[in-house]
Structures are given as C-alpha cells and as structure tokens.
N, C-alpha and C positions, 0 to 999 in steps of 0.2 A: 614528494609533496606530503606536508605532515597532516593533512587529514585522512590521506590513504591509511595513514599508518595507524591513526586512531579509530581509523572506522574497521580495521580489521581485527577489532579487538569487538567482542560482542556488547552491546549496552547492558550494564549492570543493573540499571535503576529498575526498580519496582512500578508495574503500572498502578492506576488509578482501579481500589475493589470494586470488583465488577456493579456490585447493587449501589455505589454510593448515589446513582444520582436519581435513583431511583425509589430511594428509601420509604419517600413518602406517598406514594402512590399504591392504589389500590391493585392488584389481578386483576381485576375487572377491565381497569381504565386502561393496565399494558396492555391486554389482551386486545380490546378494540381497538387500537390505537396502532396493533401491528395487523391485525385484520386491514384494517383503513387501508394502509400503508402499501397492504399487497394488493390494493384493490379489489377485497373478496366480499360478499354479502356472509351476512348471519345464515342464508340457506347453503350458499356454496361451501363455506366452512363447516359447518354442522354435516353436512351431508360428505364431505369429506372425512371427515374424523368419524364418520359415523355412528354419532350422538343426535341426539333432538334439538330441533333450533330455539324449542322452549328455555332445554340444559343452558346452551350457551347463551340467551339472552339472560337466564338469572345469574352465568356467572358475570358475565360484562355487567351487570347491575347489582352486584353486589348483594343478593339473594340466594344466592350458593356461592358455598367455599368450596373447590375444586381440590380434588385429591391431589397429592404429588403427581402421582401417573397422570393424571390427566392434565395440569400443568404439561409436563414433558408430550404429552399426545399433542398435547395443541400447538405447542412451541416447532414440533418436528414440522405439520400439517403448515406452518408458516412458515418454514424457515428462518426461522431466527437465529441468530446469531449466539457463539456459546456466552459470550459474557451476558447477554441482553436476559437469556435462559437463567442464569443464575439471579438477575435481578427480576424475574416473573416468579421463582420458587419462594426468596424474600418477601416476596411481596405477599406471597399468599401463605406465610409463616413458617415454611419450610427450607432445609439449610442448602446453602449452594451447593452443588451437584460437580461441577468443573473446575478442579483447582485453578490458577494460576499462578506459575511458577515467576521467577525472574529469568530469563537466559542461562546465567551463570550457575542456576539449579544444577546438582549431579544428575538427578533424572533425565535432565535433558543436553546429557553427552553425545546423547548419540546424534540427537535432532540439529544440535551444533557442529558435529563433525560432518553430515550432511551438506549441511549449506557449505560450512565452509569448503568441503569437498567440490560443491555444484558449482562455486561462484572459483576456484583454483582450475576445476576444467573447463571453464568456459575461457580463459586465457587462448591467446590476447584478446579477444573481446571483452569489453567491459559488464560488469553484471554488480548488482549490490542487491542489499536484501533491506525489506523495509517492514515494519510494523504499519498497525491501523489506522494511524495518521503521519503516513508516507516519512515518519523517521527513517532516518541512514543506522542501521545497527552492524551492518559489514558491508566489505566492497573489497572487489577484487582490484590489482594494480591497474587494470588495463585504465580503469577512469580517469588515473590522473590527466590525460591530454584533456578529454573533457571539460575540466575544472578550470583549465589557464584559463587565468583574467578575472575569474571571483574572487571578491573581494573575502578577506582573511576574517571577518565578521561574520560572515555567512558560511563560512566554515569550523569555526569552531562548534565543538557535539554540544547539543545535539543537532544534528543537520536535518533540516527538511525538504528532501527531493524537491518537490513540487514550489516550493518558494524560492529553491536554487535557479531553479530553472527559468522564471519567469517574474525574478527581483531585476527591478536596473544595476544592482552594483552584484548580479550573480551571472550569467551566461548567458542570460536575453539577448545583448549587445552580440551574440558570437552566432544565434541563430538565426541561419539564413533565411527559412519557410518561419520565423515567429508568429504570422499572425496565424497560420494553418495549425502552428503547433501549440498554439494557445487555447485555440477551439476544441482542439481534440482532449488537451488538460483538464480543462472547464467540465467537459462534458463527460469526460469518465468518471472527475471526479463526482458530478452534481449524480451519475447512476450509483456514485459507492456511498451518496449522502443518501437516495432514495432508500438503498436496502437497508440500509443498518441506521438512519436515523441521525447520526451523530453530528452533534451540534459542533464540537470540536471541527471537524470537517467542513462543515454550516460555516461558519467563522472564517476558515481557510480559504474557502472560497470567495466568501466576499474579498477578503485580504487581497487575492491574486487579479480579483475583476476589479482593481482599484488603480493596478499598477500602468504604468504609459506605457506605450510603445516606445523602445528602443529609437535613438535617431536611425532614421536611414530603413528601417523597416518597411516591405512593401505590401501595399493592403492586400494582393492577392499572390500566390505562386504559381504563376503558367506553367512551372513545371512537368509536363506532362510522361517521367522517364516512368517506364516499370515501375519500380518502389512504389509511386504515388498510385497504380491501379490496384494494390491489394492490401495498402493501409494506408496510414499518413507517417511519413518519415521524418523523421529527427537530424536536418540539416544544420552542421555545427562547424561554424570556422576555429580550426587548433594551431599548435604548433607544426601540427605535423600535414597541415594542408585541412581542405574543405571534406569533413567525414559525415556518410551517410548512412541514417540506421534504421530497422524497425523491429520493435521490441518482442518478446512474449513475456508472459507472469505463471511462475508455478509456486502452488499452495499445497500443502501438507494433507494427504487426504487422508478421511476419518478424525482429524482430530481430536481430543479428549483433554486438554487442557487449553487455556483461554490463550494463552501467548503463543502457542502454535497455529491456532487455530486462527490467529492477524498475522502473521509472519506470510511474507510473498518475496520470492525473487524474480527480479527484475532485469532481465537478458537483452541485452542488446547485439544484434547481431548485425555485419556490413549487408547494406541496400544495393553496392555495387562493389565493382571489382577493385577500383583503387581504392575504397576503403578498406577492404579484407587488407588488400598488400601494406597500407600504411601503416596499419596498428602492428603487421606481425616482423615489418620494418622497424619500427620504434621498439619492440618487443623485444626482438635480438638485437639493440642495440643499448638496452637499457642490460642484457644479459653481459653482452660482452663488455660493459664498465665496470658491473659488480666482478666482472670473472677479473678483469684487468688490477682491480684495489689491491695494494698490498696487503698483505695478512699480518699478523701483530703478535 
C-alpha cells in the first residue's frame, strides 16, 4: 500500500516556531492563563515555587519582569509544555531555550533510528509514530490491513490518525465498536486539548464531533469480552477477518528539543488470540511473496 511506504519515510517539513502564536502576549497573561488551566490558585502556585503570592500576582499583572530562571521555575511548577516554555521566555524578552529541529536534523539520528527501530519490533503488530497533532510521520508495515477501504485522499502525507479514523470515506465504515471508539477519541483527545491548550487540536475536535455515524453502526457494544474490561478496544473489520486491539503510547523521556518532545508512538497490540494469529498469518505471507519475486 503506498502510504505505508510514504509514512515510512520520516516527515521533513518544519513545524510552526514555537512563540509564533504567542508573540503578542504579555508573561503575565501566559503565565495565568496556564495557572488557570491547571486549576491552580495564585496561593497554591506561589507556595509551590516557593515565591510570595505578592511576586506572582505582579508578575501576572505585569508589574514585575520575571527573570529568565524564574520564567523556567514557573513553567517547570506548571508543566508546560517545551514549545509553550519557549513562547513564555519570548514573551518576557528572553530568547527560546529549546531548539526545535526538523526530524530529518542529523542530531536527531539517533532519536530516528529509535523509533524506527520500536515501530520494525513491534512487527507484525501495527505501530506508527505521531507528532502533536496526531500526524502520521512513520508507520510500520503491519498497518496496512488496517487502512483497506480508505479512501486514497485521506491517505496522501500528511495523514492524520485521528481523522483516518473517524472520516466516512476513512475506516469508520470498517469499525465494529465506532460508537465506543469514538468516545474514547473525543475524550483523550479533548485531555491532550486541556493540557497543552492547542487550538489546532480545538479545531480537530470539533471537525470529528461533526462527522455521522457510519451506516449500520450500533449505538452501544454489549460486547462484554476481556479487551473491553481493561480498556476500550479498536474493533476493525480487514482483509484479513475482524481484528482486535488495544493500544499503549511511548514518549521520549526528558526531552530537550520541541519535536521530540510531541513525537509518541502508538502500539497496537492483538486483544485476542485470532487477532495475534491473523496479522502474523498475513505477515508470513506478505514475507513469502517478497521472498517468491524474482530478482533483476
């Protein structure tokens, strides 16, 4: 399938610099604005950072300039995210702190050989790796059963997961549990909007809570197997029969640069036992065609 083929090539393009959207905006105004966000009072954060609530009420008021350290103190004490830290330093006149690279950076060989490493072992199970707005920037072969029946529109790069998923003319149609596994999209993605803010995401969301139900989709799944008591599982009609999955995500820990530091892969492992057998069924049978090709 040729978007296997494209996705296994890393995305070159350059994101969006970290401070652009934030250019105009005071320290002050980020700073409370990610306070808010994490639901923290002026006493709980001041007493956390252990500063005076006086300190940070003049700095959210724009009666004290915050040193760089202290920018970086209060950003740690919040968690924020590293682009969002680069657009709090801007803001308070100081220069960003956290490159970010492109992928195709040589500094970040190794962090590429990694993934692609993580998502080549996880064969046959399908795995791909995504950026901060659920882009496709690699993907192991296993996905392709996945993909049958999405439309060749919704596959050309750049792809995005999450609108694959739950477009009428992308794989909606092919999942069995949609309405369960819509809920569960909605809702992680609406925690990945709460942490980090992004309007990008904001947008996306709306975009997916617009889309119909598939024909033939049932409003509830009684399915009551294992899978469904320790997550909600990714029931998908392929070529290769009715596959059942349930995911985990790893992220780069410590990061130091902004594109590593949005980069996650995304694993999907079988929920039962004819799933394991089908994918590693199709697996050695996609091996023994390429072994079968004659050579040139």
């Amino acid at each position: 399938m040729a978007i296997i083929g494209a996705m296994n090539t890393f995305s070159l393009a350059q994101s969006t610099p970290s401070h652009a959207s934030s250019a105009s905006r005071t320290v002050g105004d980020l700073l409370r604005e990610w306070r808010q966000r994490r639901r923290m009072s002026q006493l709980l954060l001041a007493t956390e950072a252990d500063i005076s609530t006086r300190h940070l009420s003049f700095v959210e008021s724009g009666r004290a300039v915050p040193s760089r350290e202290m920018v970086m103190h209060l950003a740690e004490r919040l968690d924020v995210p590293l682009r969002a830290r680069n657009a709090l330093l801007v803001a308070a006149g100081y220069a960003p702190l956290f490159r970010e690279r492109p992928l195709s950076d040589p500094q970040l060989a190794a962090a590429r050989e990694a993934v692609e490493l993580v998502l080549k072992g996880h064969e046959p199970y399908p795995a791909l790796a995504i950026d901060r707005h659920w882009t496709i920037v690699a993907a192991n072969t296993a996905l392709a059963p996945l993909l049958a029946g999405a439309s060749a529109e919704l596959l050309k790069p750049p792809v995005n997961a999450l609108r694959l998923s739950l477009h009428p003319k992308g794989i909606a149609g092919a999942i069995v549990n949609w309405h369960a596994w819509r809920a569960h999209v909605l809702a992680r993605l609406q925690r990945q909007i709460d942490v980090s803010g992004d309007q990008t995401l904001s947008a996306l969301r709306d975009e997916l809570t617009g889309y119909p139900a598939p024909p033939g989709a049932h409003e509830a799944d009684h399915d009551d197997n294992a899978a469904n008591q320790i997550a909600v599982p990714l029931r998908l009609r392929t070529p290769i029969g009715v596959l059942s999955f349930f995911s985990t995500a790893t992220v780069f820990g410590t990061p130091v640069d902004v594109t590593l530091s949005e980069l996650a892969i995304e694993a999907f492992f079988p929920a039962d036992q004819e799933t394991a057998t089908a994918l590693r069924e199709f697996a050695d049978s996609q091996r023994a065609g390429t072994a079968s090709q004659p050579t040139t």
